[in-house]
C-alpha positions as CSV (number, residue, x, y, z in Angstrom):
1,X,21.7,4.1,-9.5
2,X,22.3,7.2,-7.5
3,X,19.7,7.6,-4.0
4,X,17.8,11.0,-5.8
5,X,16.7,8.8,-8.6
6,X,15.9,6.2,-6.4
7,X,13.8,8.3,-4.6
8,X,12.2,9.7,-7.4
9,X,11.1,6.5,-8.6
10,X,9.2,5.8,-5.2
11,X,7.7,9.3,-5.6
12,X,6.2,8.3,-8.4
13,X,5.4,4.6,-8.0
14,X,3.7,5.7,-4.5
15,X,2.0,9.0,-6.1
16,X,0.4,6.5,-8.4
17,X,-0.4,4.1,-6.6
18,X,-2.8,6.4,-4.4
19,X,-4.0,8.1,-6.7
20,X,-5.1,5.1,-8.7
21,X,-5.9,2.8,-5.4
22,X,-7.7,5.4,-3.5
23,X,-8.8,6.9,-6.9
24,X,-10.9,4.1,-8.1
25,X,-12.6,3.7,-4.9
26,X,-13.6,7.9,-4.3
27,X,-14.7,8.4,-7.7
28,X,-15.6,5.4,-9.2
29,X,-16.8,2.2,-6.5
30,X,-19.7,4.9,-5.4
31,X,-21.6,4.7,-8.9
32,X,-23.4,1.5,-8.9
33,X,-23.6,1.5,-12.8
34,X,-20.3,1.4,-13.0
35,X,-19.9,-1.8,-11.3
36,X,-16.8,-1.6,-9.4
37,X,-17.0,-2.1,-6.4
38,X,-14.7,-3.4,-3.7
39,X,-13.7,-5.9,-6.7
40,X,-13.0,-3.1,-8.9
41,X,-10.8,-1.0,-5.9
42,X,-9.0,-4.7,-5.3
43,X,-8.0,-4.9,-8.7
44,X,-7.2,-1.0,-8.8
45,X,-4.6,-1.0,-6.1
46,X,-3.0,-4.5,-7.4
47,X,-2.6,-2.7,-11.2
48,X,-1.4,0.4,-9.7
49,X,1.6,-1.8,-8.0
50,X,2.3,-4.3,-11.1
51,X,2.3,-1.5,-13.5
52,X,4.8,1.1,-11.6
53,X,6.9,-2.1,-10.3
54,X,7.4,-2.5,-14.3
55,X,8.3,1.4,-14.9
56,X,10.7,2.0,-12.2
57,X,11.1,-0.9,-10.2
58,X,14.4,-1.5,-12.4
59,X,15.3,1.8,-10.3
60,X,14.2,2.0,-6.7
61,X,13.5,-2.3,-6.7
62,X,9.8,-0.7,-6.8
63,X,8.7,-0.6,-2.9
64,X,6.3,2.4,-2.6
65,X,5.5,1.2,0.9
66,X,6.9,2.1,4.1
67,X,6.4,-1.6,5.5
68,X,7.8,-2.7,2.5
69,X,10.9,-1.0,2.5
70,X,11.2,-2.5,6.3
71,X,10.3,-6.2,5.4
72,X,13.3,-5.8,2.6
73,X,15.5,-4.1,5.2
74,X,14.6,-6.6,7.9
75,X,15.2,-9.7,5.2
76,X,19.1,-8.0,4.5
77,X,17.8,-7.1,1.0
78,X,17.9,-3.3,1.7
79,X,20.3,-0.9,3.4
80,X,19.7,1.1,6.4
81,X,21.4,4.3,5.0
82,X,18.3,4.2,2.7
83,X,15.5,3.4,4.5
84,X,14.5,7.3,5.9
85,X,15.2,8.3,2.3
86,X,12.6,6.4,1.1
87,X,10.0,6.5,3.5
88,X,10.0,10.3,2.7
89,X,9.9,10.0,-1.0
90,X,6.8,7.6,-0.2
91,X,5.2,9.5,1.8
92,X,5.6,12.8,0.0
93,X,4.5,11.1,-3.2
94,X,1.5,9.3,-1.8
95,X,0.6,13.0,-0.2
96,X,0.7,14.6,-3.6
97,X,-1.7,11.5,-5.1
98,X,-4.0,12.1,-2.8
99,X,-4.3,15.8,-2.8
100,X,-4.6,15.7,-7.4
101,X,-7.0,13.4,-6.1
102,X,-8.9,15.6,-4.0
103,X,-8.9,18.6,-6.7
104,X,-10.3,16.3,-9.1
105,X,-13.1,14.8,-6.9
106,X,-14.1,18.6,-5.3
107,X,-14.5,19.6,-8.7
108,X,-18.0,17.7,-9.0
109,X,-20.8,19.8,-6.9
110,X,-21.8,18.3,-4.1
111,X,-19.2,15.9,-3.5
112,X,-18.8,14.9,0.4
113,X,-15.3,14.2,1.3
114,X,-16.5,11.5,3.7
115,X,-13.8,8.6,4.7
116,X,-11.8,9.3,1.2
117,X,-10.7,6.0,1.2
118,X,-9.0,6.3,4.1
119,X,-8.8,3.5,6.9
120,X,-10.3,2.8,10.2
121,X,-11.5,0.4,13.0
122,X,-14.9,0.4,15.0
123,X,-17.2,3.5,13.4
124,X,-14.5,4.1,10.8
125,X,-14.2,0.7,9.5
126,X,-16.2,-0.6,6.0
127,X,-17.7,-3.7,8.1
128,X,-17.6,-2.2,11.9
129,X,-14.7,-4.9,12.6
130,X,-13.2,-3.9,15.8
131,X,-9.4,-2.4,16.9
132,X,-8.1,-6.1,17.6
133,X,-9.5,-7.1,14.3
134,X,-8.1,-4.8,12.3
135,X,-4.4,-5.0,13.9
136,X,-4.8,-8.9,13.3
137,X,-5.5,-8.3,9.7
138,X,-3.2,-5.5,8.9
139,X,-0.4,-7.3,10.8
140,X,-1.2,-11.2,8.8
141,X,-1.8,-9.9,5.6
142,X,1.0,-7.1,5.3
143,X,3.0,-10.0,6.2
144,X,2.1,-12.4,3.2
145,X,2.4,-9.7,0.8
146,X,5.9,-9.2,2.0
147,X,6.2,-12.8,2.1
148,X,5.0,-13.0,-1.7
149,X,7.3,-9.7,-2.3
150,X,10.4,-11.9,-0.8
151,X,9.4,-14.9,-3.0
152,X,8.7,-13.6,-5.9
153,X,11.8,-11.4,-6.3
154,X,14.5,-14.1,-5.0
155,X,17.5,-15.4,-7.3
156,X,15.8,-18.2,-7.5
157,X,12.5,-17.5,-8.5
158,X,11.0,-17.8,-12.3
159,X,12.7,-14.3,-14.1
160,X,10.5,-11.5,-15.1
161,X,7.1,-12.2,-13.9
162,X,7.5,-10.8,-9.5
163,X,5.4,-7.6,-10.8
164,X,2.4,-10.0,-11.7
165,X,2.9,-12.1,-8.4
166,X,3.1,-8.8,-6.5
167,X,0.2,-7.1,-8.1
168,X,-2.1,-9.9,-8.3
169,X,-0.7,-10.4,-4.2
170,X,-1.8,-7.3,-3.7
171,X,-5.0,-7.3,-5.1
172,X,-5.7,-10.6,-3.0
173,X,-5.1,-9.0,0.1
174,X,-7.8,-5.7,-0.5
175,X,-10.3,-8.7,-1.4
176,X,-10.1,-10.3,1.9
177,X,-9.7,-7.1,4.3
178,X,-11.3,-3.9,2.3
179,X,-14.5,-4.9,4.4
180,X,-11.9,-5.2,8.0
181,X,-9.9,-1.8,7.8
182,X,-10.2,-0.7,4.1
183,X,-7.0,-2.2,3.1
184,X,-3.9,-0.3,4.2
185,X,-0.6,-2.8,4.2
186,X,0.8,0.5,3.3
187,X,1.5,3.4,5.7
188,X,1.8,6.0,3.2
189,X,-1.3,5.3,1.8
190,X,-3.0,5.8,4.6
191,X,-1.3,8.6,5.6
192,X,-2.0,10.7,2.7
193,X,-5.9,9.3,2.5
194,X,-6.3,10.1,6.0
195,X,-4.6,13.9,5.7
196,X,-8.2,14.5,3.4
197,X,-10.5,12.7,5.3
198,X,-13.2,14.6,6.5
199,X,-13.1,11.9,9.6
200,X,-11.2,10.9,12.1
201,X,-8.8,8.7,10.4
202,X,-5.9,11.1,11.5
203,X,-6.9,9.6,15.1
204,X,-6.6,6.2,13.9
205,X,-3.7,6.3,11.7
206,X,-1.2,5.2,14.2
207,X,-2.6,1.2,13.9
208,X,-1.7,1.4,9.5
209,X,1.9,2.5,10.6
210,X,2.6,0.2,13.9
211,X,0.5,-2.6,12.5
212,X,1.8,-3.0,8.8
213,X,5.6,-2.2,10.2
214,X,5.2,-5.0,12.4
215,X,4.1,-7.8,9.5
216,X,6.8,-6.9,7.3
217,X,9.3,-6.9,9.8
218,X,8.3,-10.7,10.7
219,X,8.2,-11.6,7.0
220,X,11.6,-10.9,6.6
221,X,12.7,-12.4,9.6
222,X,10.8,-15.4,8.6
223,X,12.2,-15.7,4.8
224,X,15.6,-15.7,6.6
225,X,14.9,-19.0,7.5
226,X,14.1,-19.9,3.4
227,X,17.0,-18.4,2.5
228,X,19.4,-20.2,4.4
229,X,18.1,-23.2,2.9
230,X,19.9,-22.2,-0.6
C-alpha cells in the first residue's frame, strides 16, 4: 500500500475519531436528558476507534494516534521512514475534526466554547487532579492501551476481532481517567481540542504529547519481552 493512502487512511480514522470522541462530549454529555454522560463520551471515543480500525485499518494498520504510531515503532512493528508521515496526517486530520466540530456546535446561539473537550491538570482538569496525577495516568493507561493494541494484533492472537479489543480498550481507559485529565492517550486529539479551547489547554498541551509518548514507548519495549517468548 503506497505511504499517501496510508496517510489518508489516518486522516480519516483520526478526523473521526475527534470529531466523534470530542463530539459526543461538546454537544451531547452537556444535556442531562440525553443521558450520556462520561459513560456516553467513554463509549463514543471507543466506537470511533473500533469502527475506523474496521474501514481503513486494512490500510494504514489503523493507528490514528501519535503515541500509537510510537508504541508500534518502539515494539519493531512500524518503520521509522513512516513515523513523521503519519504523525502529520494525524494531526492534520484530528485538526480538521475538530474545527467541523466547532462550526457545527457555534451554530447553536449561545454556545460557550468552554474546555471543548480538551484536556488539562489542576483548574483545567474534570476532577481538579493535580500535574503529577495526570502524568501518572496518561503515562499507565496510554501504556495498557498500547499494551492491548500489541496483544490484540499479534500473529498469534484470535483473527478478526483486535478492533473490538481496541475499541472496547479504549473505551475502558476514558472510564477510569475522563474525571483525571479528560482522557487524552492521544496527542492529536488533544492537539486539535486544545487549538478551540477557549482555555488554556494550549498551555498545558505539552503533558498529552510527553506523557502519552512516553507509555507507548514503554509498552513496546515491554511486549518485546512477550514476543521473544514465541
Amino acid at each position: 500500500m503506497s505511504l499517501s493512502k496510508k496517510m489518508g487512511a489516518e486522516f480519516f480514522g483520526t478526523f473521526w475519531l475527534v470529531l466523534g470522541g470530542c463530539g459526543s462530549a461538546v454537544l451531547a454529555a452537556g444535556f442531562p436528558e440525553l443521558g450520556i454522560g462520561f459513560a456516553g463520551v467513554a463509549l463514543a471515543f471507543g466506537l470511533t476507534v473500533l469502527t475506523m480500525v474496521y474501514a481503513v485499518g486494512h490500510i494504514s494498520g489503523g493507528h490514528f494516534n501519535p503515541a500509537v504510531s510510537f508504541g508500534l515503532w518502539s515494539a519493531g512493528k512500524f518503520e521509522t521512514k513512516e513515523l513523521l508521515p503519519y504523525i502529520v496526517a494525524q494531526v492534520i486530520g484530528g485538526i480538521l475534526g475538530a474545527g467541523v466540530l466547532y462550526l457545527i456546535a457555534t451554530g447553536k446561539a449561545g454556545f460557550e466554547v468552554g474546555s471543548f473537550a480538551s484536556n488539562g491538570y489542576g483548574e483545567l482538569s474534570p476532577g481538579k487532579y493535580n500535574l503529577t496525577a495526570v502524568i501518572i495516568t496518561e503515562v499507565v493507561m496510554t501504556f495498557m492501551f498500547l499494551f492491548i493494541i500489541l496483544g490484540a494484533t499479534d500473529k498469534r492472537a484470535v483473527d478478526g476481532f483486535a478492533g473490538i479489543a481496541i475499541g472496547l480498550g479504549l473505551t475502558l481507559i476514558h472510564l477510569v481517567s475522563i474525571p483525571v485529565s479528560n482522557t487524552s492517550v492521544n496527542p492529536a486529539r488533544s492537539t486539535a481540542a486544545a487549538l478551540f479551547a477557549d482555555t488554556a489547554a494550549l498551555d498545558q498541551l505539552w503533558v498529552f504529547w510527553v506523557a502519552p509518548i512516553i507509555g507507548a514507548i514503554l509498552a513496546g519495549v515491554v511486549w518485546k519481552f512477550f514476543k521473544t517468548e514465541e
